[in-house]
C-alpha positions as MATLAB code, in Angstrom:
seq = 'XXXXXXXXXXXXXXXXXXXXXXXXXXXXXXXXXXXXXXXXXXXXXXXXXXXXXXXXXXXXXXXXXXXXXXXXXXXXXXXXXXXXXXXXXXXXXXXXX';
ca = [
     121.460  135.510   92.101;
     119.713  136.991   94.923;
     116.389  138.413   95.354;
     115.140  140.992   97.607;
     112.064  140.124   99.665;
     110.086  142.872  101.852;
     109.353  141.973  105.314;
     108.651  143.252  108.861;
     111.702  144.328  110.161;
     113.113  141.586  112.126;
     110.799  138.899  110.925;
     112.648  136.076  109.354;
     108.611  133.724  109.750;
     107.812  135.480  106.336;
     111.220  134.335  104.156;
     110.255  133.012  100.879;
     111.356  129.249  101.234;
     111.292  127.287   97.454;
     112.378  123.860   98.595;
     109.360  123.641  101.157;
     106.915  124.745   98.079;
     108.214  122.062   96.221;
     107.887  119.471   98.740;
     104.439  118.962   98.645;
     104.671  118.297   94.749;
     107.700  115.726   95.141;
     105.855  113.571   97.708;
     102.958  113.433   96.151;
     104.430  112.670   92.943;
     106.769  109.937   94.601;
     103.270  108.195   96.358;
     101.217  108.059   93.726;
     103.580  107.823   90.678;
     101.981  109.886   88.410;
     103.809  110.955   85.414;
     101.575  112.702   82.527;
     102.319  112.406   79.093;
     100.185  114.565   77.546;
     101.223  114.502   73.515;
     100.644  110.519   73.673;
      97.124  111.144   75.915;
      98.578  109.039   78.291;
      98.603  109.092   82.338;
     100.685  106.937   83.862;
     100.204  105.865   87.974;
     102.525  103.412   89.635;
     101.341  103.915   93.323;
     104.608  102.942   95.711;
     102.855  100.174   97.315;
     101.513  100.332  101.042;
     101.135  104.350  101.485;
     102.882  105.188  105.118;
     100.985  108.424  105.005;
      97.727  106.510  104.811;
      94.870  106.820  102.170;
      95.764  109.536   99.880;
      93.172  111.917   97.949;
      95.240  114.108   95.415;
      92.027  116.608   94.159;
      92.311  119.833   91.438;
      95.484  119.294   89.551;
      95.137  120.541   86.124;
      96.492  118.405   83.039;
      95.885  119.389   79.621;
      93.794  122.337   80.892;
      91.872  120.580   82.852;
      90.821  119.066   86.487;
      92.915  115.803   87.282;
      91.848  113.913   90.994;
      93.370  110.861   92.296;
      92.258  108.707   95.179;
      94.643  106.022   96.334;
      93.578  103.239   99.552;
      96.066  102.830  102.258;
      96.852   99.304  100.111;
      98.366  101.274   97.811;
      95.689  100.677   95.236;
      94.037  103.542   92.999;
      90.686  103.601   94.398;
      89.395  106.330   91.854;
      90.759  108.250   88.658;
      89.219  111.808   86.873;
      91.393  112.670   84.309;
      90.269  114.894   80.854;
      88.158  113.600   78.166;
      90.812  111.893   75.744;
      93.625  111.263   78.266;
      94.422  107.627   78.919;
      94.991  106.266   82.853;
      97.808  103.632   82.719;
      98.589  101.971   86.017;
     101.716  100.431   86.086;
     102.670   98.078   88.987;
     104.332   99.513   92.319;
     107.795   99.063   92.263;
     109.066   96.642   95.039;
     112.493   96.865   96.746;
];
């Protein structure tokens, strides 16, 4: 299917690009893990280990409707969890190759 897109004529800076959206999602989900399952109030983290990136701060994701922030040390360990009232943090142990 294609779409359309207005731009300045000859600028290709401004082409809508999907995969680099997503991007930012998929790494952070791969470092820190995180898989919600909201009907079971649960949150599971499973940090990779060591972050190559160095500490990460994941702030103003919403789950269940509301504001979900995530601190993890350059260890690899969470350093600090807010999740909504009701949902359950589960951190799993970093999976080692």
């Amino acid at each position: 299917m294609q779409y359309l897109v207005a731009r300045p004529r000859g600028s290709r800076a401004l082409t809508p690009e999907s995969w680099s959206a997503a991007s930012a999602i998929a790494l952070m989900t791969a470092l820190t893990g995180l898989e919600p399952d909201v009907p079971a109030s649960r949150l599971h983290l499973r940090p990779t280990g060591p972050l190559p990136v160095g500490a990460l701060t994941v702030t103003g994701l919403t789950i269940a409707g509301e504001r979900l922030d995530v601190a993890i040390g350059t260890d690899g360990r969470i350093e600090s969890v807010s999740v909504p009232r009701g949902l359950i943090v589960e951190e799993l142990a970093a999976l080692r190759s």
